[in-house]
N, C-alpha and C positions, 0 to 999 in steps of 0.2 A: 566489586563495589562500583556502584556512580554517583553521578554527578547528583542524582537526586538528592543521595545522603548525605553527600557534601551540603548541598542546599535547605535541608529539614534542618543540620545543626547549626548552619552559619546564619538563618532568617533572609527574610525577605527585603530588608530596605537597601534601595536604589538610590543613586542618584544620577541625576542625569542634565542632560545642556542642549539647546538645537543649535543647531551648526551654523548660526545667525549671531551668536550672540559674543559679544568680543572676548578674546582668549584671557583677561585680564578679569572678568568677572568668570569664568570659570578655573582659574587658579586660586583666585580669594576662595572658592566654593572645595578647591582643592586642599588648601591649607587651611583653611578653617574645620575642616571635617576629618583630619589626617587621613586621605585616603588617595590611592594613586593614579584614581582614574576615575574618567565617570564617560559614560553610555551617552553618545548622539543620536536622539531621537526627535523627528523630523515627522509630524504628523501622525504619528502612535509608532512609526517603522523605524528598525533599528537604519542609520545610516551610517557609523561610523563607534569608533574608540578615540578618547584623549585617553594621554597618561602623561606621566610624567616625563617619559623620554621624548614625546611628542613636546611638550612645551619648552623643555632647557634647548631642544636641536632651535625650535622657532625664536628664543629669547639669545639663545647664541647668532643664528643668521641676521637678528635685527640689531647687533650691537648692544646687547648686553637690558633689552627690555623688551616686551608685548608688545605696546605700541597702539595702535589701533586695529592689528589682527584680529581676526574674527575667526573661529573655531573652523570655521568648513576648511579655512586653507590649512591650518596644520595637522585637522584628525586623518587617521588614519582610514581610510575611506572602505577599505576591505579585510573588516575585522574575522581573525578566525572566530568560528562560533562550534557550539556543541549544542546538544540535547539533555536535556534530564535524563536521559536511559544512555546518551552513551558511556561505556567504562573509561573508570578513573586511568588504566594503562594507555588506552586510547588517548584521552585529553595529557596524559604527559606526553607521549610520541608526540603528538599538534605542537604543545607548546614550545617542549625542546629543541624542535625543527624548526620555528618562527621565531625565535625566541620572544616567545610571548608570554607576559608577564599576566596577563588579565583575559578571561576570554569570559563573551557575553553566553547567556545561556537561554535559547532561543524555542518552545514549544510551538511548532509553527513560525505565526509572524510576532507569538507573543513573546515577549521578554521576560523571563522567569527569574533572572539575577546573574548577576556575575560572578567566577569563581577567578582566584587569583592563584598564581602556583605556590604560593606560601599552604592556600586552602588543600590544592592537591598533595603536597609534601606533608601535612600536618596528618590528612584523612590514611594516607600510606605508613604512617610511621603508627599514628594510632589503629589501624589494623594489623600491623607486625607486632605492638604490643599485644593485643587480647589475645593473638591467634599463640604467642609466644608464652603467654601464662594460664593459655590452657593447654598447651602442649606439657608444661610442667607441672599442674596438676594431675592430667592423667599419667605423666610417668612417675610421680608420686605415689598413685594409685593404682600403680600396675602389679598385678597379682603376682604371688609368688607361688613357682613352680613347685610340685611335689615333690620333696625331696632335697629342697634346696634350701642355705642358710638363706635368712633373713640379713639384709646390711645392717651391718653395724653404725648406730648414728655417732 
């Protein structure tokens, strides 16, 4: 599996913040939309990740508010990123190791979307289910030897 197919079910809408803009307008953008992160984009180029652990470390360091921070100083400036083709075992290895909760999904310089590891955990478990209920169909439907009883249901 990849990341593409994570991306065909999860859809394409983005959001995102330029690293200009104060960290208090991209929280409201955060809480109003319930989501944990959003893509710093700088001119069409990806430049950075906010999330959520980016903002409490910054609302912690300022005493308990935003203040008038502005996004460049707390994003994360060197987000791991992937590709639509690379595999979903690959982007867990990334994320596990970083622990990185969000990672942008980059075709070239374009941005294609973000996959969060909720997405990866979700896409993993829904292909241990299908692959797991057609293993038990076909052993359902596996032929019976000549000469052998039938099981009893």
């Amino acid at each position: 599996m990849k990341v593409v197919d994570i991306l065909r079910v999860k859809g394409g809408t983005l959001f995102t913040v330029t690293p200009d803009e104060p960290l208090r307008v991209a929280v409201e953008t955060m809480g109003g939309r319930d989501i944990g992160s959003l893509v710093v984009m700088d001119h069409g180029d990806l430049v950075g990740m906010l999330t959520f652990r980016e903002v409490i470390q910054a609302i912690v360091k300022n005493g308990g508010s935003v203040g008038t921070t502005q996004v460049r100083s707390v994003m994360d400036d060197h987000p791991l990123t992937c590709t639509p083709e690379t595999e979903i075992d690959e982007v867990r290895r990334m994320m596990l190791g970083r622990h990185a909760r969000y990672m942008p999904v980059l075709n070239g310089r374009t941005l294609m979307g973000v996959i969060s590891f909720y997405d990866v955990a979700k896409a993993v478990v829904d292909g241990q289910d299908f692959e797991n209920r057609m293993l038990k169909a076909y052993i359902r439907d596996w032929p019976v030897e000549e000469g052998a009883e039938e099981p009893k249901a």
